[in-house]
C-alpha positions, 0 to 999 in steps of 0.5 A, a space after each residue: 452393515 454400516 454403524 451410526 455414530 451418536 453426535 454430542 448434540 444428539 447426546 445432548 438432546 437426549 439428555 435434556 430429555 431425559 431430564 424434561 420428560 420425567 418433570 412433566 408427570 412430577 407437575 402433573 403430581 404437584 398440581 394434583 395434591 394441590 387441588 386435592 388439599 384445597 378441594 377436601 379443605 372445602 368439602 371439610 367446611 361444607 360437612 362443618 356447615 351442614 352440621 352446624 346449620 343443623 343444630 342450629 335449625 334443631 335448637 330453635 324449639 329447644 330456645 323458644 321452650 326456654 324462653 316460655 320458661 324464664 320469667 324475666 326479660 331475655 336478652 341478646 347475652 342470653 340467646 349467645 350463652 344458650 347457643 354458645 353451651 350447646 355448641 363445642 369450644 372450637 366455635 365463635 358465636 354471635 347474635 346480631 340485630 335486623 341491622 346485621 349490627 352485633 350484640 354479642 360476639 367479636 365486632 370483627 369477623 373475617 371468615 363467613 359464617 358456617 352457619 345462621 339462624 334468625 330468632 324471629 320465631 321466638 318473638 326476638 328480632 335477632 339473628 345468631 351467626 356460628 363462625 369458626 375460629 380462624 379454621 385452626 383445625 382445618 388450617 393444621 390439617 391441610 398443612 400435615 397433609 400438605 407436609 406429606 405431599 410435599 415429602 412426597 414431591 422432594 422426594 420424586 424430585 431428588 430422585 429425578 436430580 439423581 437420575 438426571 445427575 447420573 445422565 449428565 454424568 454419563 453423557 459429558 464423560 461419552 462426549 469427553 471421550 468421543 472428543 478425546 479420542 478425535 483429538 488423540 488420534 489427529 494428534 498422535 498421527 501428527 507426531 507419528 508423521 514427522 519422526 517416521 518421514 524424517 527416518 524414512 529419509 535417513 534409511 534412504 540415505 543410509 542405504 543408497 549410501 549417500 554420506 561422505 564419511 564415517 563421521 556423517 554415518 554416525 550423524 545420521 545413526 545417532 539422528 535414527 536413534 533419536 527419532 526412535 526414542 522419541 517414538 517410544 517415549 510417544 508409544 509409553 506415554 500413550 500406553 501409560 495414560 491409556 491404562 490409567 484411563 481404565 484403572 489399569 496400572 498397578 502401583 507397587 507403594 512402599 518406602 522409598 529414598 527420595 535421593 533414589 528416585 530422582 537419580 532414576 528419573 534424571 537417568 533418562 534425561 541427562 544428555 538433554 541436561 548437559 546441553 549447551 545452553 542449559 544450566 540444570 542445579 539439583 537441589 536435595 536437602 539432606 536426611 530427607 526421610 523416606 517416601 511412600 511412593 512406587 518407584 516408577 511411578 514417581 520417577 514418571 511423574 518427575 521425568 515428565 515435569 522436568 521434560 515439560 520443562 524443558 520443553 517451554 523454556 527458551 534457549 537459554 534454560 535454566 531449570 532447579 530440580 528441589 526436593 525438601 521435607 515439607 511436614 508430613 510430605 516431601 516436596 518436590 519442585 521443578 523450576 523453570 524460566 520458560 514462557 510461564 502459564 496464565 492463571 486461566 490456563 492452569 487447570 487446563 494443562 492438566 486435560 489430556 492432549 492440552 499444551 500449553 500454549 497452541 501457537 507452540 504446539 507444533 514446534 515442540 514434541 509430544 502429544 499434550 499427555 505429560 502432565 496429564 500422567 503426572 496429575 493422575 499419578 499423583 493423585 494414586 499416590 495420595 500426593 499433591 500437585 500445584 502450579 505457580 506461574 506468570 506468563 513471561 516468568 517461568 513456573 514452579 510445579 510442586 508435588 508433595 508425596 506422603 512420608 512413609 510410615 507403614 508399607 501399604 498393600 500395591 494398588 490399583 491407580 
């Protein structure tokens, strides 16, 4: 049965998906409670018409008997009062001439009127307009109304920018690690390739006997050697960086000496140490107080930073290996003259299978998960880790580990 592969633009495609297709509903929503404020707002004023148009219509022979009434002459501040005391405070009444001129009233109305009614039949060449005033009510309740709705669409919005968060999350971390792992393999088959072919051929010579002396057997064993650690260290590298992918590897904290530490992770590099051609100083300041760090994990992470090291500096190398305290921490540097590292790579190191510089990457060894390892291991041990450095000039790799206060339980890294 042959299995199919997601490509990262199909995962792409699926995430953009993913987040369209949930808007268009949520548009839909939106332009619905838009037109359902506006179409009630209407139906609102179109109720409030109707019932003041009706009382003005029913108030016409209510007027007319009050005027039969009144002995003296009336005037248009009296059919506005009349109006104005059967009608409620929310209102603005307004008599106006045959003209439309104002009598009484606002000289200046912005709304139409809700409702109207002429005077004629009661002998007055007027006309009384009924307006709202500015639609106060009205305009409050549509934004309460709107208000909820747009509560509403937050929070259908945020729950889609959730969803979508969580999309983008699982999607970059599936395309991350389909390209990691096409990147560890071609890596990892190159630096497999180079140590197995050259002790394939020193086992040939070794077994067809072709050396001179006792003195090239023990080149050639040594070289056997060699290639073998080199071979470990890649398989411990690789083990190590696959189980902090998975959240695997359990670190042992508790107090430790700095001066410990750093005599265990030198142990394994003191013949690449004293070679020709390389000055290394140990610079530790006395009385350090003890650290809260696992051993080995902290011995990884300063093996790795002086391995890197002297993997990019030239062939004459001069590396410092610092230790001081540093407030509540202990710093560690490992300072080197190598080829250094531009300010726009400096995050970049830290990726796993990234070197430093790619025109190099084949001329030295390992696979590009050194300071990936150091990152991750710093940060299970609640330290720090920084870089200065100038293309040219060499870097400065700093790591500061918490001082021991209390012995804390192991944890998971």
């Amino acid at each position: 049965m042959k299995s199919h592969e997601i490509r990262p633009s199909q995962l792409r495609a699926l995430l953009l998906l993913l987040v369209i297709v949930p808007l268009i509903p949520t548009a839909l929503m939106v332009r619905f409670m838009f037109d359902t404020v506006r179409s009630e707002r209407t139906a609102s004023l179109e109720r409030l018409s109707a019932i003041y148009q009706q009382t003005l219509n029913n108030a016409d022979a209510s007027f007319a008997r009050h005027v039969a009434n009144r002995l003296e002459s009336i005037t248009p501040r009296d059919a506005h009062n009349y109006y104005r005391d059967l009608l409620d405070r929310a209102v603005l009444v307004r008599v106006i001439d045959a003209e439309g001129r104002a009598l009484t009233g606002n000289t200046v109305v912005a709304t139409a009127p809700v409702a109207q009614t002429s005077l004629r039949a009661a002998g007055f060449p007027w006309s009384v307009q009924v307006f709202l005033l500015d639609a106060d009510a009205l305009n409050l309740e549509q934004q309460q109304q709107l208000r909820s709705y747009l509560w509403i669409v937050g929070l259908v919005l945020a729950a889609i920018l959730a969803f979508a968060a969580l999309a983008v999350m699982t999607v970059s971390r599936q395309i991350e690690l389909r390209e990691l792992r096409s990147t560890a393999v071609a890596t990892v088959a190159h630096e497999l390739r180079t140590p197995l072919a050259s002790m394939r051929l020193l086992v040939d010579t070794l077994r067809e006997r072709r050396y001179r002396d006792d003195a090239q057997l023990r080149e050639y064993l040594d070289l056997l050697a060699h290639e073998t650690e080199r071979l470990t260290r890649l398989a411990e590298e690789f083990l190590t960086f696959s189980r902090l992918e998975r959240g695997a590897l359990r670190l042992d904290v508790q107090a430790l000496a700095a001066e410990e530490v750093i005599t265990q992770a030198l142990a394994s590099l003191q013949a690449r140490l004293r070679a020709p051609h390389c000055t290394f100083a140990l610079d530790v300041s006395p009385d350090l107080p003890p650290i809260r760090a696992d051993r080995d994990a902290l011995a990884t992470v300063l093996t790795n930073l002086v391995d890197n090291a002297l993997k990019y500096t030239g062939a004459e190398k001069r590396l410092t290996l610092r230790a001081r305290a540093v407030g509540e921490c202990v710093a560690f540097e490992v300072v080197d003259n190598g080829i250094g590292i531009p300010a726009t790579e400096r995050r970049a190191i830290f990726k796993p299978f990234h070197q430093a510089d790619a025109k190099l990457s084949r001329r030295r060894e390992g696979i590009g998960l050194g300071l990936s390892i150091v990152q991750r291991l710093v940060t299970a041990l609640r330290g720090r880790i920084e870089v200065e450095s100038e293309p040219g000039r060499g870097s400065v790799f700093r790591v500061t580990i918490p001082i021991a206060r209390n012995s804390p339980p192991a944890i998971a890294a």
